[in-house]
Backbone as a chain_set.jsonl record, in Angstrom:
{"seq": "XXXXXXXXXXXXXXXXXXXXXXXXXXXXXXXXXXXXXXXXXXXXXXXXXXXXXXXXXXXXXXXXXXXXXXXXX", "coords": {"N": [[-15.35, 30.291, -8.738], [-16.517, 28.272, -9.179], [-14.356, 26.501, -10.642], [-12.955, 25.547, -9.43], [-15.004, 23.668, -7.371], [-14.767, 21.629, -9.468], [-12.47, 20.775, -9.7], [-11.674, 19.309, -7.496], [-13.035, 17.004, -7.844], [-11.232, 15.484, -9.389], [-8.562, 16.069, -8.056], [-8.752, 14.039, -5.956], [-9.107, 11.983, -7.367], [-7.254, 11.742, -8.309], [-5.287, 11.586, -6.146], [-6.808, 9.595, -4.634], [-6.08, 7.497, -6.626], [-3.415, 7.626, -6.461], [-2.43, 6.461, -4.486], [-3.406, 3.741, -4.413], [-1.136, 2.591, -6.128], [0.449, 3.02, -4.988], [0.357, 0.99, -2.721], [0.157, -1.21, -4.286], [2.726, -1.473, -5.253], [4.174, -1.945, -3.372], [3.138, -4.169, -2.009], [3.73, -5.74, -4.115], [6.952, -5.301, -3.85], [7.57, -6.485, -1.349], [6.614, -9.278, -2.187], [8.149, -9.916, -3.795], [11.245, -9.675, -2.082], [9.885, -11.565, -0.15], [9.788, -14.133, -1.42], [12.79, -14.415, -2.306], [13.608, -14.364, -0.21], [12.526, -16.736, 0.874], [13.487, -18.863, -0.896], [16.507, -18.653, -0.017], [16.56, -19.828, 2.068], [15.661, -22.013, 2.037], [12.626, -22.706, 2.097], [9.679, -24.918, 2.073], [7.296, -24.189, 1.925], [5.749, -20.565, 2.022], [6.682, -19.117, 4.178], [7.91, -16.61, 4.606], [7.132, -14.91, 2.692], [4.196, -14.572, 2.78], [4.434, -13.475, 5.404], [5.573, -11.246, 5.422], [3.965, -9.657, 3.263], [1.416, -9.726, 4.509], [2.303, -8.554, 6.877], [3.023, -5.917, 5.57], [0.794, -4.919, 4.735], [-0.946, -4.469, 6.749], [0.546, -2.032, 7.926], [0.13, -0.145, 6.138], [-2.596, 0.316, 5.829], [-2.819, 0.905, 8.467], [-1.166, 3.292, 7.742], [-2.658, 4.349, 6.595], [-5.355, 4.782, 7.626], [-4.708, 6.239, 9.393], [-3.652, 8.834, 8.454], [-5.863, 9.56, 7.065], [-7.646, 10.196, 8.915], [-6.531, 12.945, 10.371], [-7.062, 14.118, 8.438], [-9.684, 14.826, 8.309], [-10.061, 15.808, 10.444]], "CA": [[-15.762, 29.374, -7.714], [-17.117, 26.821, -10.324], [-13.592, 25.701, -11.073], [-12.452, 24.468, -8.006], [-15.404, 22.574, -7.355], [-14.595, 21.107, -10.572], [-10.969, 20.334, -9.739], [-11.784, 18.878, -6.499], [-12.969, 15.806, -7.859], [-9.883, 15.409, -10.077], [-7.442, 15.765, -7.135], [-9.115, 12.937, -5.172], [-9.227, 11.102, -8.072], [-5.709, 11.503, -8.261], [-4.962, 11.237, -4.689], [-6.578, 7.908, -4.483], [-5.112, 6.106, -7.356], [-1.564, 7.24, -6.34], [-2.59, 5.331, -2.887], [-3.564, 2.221, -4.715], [-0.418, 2.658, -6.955], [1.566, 2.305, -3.796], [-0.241, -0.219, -1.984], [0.319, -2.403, -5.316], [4.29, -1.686, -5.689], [4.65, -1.963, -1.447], [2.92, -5.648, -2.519], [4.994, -6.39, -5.612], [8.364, -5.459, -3.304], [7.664, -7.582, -0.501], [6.26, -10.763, -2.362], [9.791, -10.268, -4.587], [11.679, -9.906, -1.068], [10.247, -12.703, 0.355], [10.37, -15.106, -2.173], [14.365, -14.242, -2.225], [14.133, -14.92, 1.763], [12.261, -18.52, 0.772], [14.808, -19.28, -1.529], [18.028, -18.583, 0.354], [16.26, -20.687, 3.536], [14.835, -23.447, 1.419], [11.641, -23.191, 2.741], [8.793, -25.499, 0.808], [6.107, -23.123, 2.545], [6.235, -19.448, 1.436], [6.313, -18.418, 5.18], [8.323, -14.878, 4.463], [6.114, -14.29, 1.754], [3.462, -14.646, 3.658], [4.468, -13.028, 6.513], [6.153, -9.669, 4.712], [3.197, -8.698, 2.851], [0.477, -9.392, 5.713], [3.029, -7.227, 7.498], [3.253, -4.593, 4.758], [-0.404, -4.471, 4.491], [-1.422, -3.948, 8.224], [1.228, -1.411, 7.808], [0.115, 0.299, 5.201], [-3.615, 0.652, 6.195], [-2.591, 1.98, 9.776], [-0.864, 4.509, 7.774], [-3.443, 5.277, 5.39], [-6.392, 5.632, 8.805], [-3.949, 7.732, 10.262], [-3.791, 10.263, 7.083], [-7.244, 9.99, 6.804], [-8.004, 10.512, 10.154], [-5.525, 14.395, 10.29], [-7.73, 15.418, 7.548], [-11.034, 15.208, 9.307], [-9.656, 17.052, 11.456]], "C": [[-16.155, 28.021, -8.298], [-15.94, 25.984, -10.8], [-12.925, 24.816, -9.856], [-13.029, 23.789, -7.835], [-15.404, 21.33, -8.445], [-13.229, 20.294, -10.578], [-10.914, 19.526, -8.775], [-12.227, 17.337, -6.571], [-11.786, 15.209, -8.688], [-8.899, 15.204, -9.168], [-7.702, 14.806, -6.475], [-9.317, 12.128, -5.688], [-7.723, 10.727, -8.22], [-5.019, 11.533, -6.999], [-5.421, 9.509, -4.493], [-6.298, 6.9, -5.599], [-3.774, 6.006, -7.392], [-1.45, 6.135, -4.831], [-2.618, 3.931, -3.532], [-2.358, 1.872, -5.483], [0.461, 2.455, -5.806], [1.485, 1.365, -3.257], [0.811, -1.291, -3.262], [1.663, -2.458, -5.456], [4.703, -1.86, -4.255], [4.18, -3.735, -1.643], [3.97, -6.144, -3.072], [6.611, -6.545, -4.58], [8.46, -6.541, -2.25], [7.086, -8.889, -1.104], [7.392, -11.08, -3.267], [10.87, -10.834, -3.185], [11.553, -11.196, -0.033], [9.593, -13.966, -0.131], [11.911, -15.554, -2.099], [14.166, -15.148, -0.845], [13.988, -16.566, 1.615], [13.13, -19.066, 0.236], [15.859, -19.857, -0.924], [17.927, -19.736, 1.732], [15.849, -21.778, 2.927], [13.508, -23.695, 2.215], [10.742, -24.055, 1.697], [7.523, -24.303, 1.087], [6.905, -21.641, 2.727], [5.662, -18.612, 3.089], [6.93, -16.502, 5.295], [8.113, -14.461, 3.743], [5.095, -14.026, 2.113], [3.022, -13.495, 4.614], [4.44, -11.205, 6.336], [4.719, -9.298, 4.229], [1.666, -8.955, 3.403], [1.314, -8.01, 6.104], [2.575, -5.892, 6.505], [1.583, -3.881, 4.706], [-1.192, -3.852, 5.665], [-0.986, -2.768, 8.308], [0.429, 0.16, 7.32], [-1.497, 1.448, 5.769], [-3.977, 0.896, 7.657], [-2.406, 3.147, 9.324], [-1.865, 5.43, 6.947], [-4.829, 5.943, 6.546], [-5.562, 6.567, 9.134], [-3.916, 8.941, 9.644], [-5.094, 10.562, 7.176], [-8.149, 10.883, 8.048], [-7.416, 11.951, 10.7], [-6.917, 15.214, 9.468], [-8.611, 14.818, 7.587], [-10.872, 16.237, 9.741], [-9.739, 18.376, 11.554]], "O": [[-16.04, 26.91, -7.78], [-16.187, 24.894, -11.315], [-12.565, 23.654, -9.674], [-12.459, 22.701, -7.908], [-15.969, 20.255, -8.245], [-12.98, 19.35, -11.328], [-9.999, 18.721, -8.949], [-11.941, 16.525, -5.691], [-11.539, 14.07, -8.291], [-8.242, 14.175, -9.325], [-6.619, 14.331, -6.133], [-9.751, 11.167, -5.053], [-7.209, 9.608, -8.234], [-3.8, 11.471, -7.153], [-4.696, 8.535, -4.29], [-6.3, 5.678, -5.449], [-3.041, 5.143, -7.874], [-0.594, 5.356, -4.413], [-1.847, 3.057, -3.138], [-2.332, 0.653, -5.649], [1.256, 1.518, -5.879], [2.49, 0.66, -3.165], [1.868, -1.887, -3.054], [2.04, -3.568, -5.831], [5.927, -1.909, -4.137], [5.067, -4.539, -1.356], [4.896, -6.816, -2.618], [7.275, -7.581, -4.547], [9.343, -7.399, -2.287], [7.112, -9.773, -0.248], [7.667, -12.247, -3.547], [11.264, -11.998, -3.11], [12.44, -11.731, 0.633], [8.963, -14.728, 0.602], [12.273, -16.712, -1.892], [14.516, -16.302, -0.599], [14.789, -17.428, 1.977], [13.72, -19.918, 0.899], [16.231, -21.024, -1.039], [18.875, -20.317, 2.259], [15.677, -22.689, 3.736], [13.323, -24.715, 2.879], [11.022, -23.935, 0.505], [7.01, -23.687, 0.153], [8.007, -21.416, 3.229], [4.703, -17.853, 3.233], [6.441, -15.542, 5.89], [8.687, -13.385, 3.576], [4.805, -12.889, 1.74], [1.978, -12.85, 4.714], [3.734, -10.315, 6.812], [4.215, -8.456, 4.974], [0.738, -8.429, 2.789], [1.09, -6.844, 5.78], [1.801, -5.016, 6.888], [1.288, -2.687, 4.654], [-1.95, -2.889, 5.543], [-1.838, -1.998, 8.752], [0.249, 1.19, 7.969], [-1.562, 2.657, 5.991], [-5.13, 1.059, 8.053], [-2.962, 4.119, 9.837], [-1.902, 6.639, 6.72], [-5.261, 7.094, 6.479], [-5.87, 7.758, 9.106], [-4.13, 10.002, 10.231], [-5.484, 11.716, 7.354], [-8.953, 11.815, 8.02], [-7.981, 12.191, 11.767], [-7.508, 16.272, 9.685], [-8.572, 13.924, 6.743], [-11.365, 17.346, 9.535], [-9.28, 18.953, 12.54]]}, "num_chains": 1, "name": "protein.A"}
């Protein structure tokens, strides 16, 4: 019984740094993506850089309450 509670902080240690490990490469892809987009449009203002990883992030942390919010449950 002593090892599980023992393991239990280990898996949630490793549960939330694979979350932040996504967050950060779901970042990285969309501020690559829309850079490209600024580029190909000539914008001077990095509006689909901008825009993409607001987006991605609202995104992201809907989906992460929503997980969190199951397992309450």
């Amino acid at each position: 019984m002593t090892e599980s509670k023992k393991q239990k902080p280990i898996n949630n240690y490793a549960k939330y740094s694979g979350l932040a490990t996504q967050l950060l490469v779901l970042l990285l892809i969309s501020a690559w993506i829309g850079k490209k987009l600024d580029a190909r449009w000539g914008e001077d203002n990095k509006y689909f850089t901008a825009f993409l990883m607001v987006t991605v992030l609202v995104a992201y942390f809907y989906k992460l309450f929503k997980e969190l919010e199951s397992e309450r449950k």
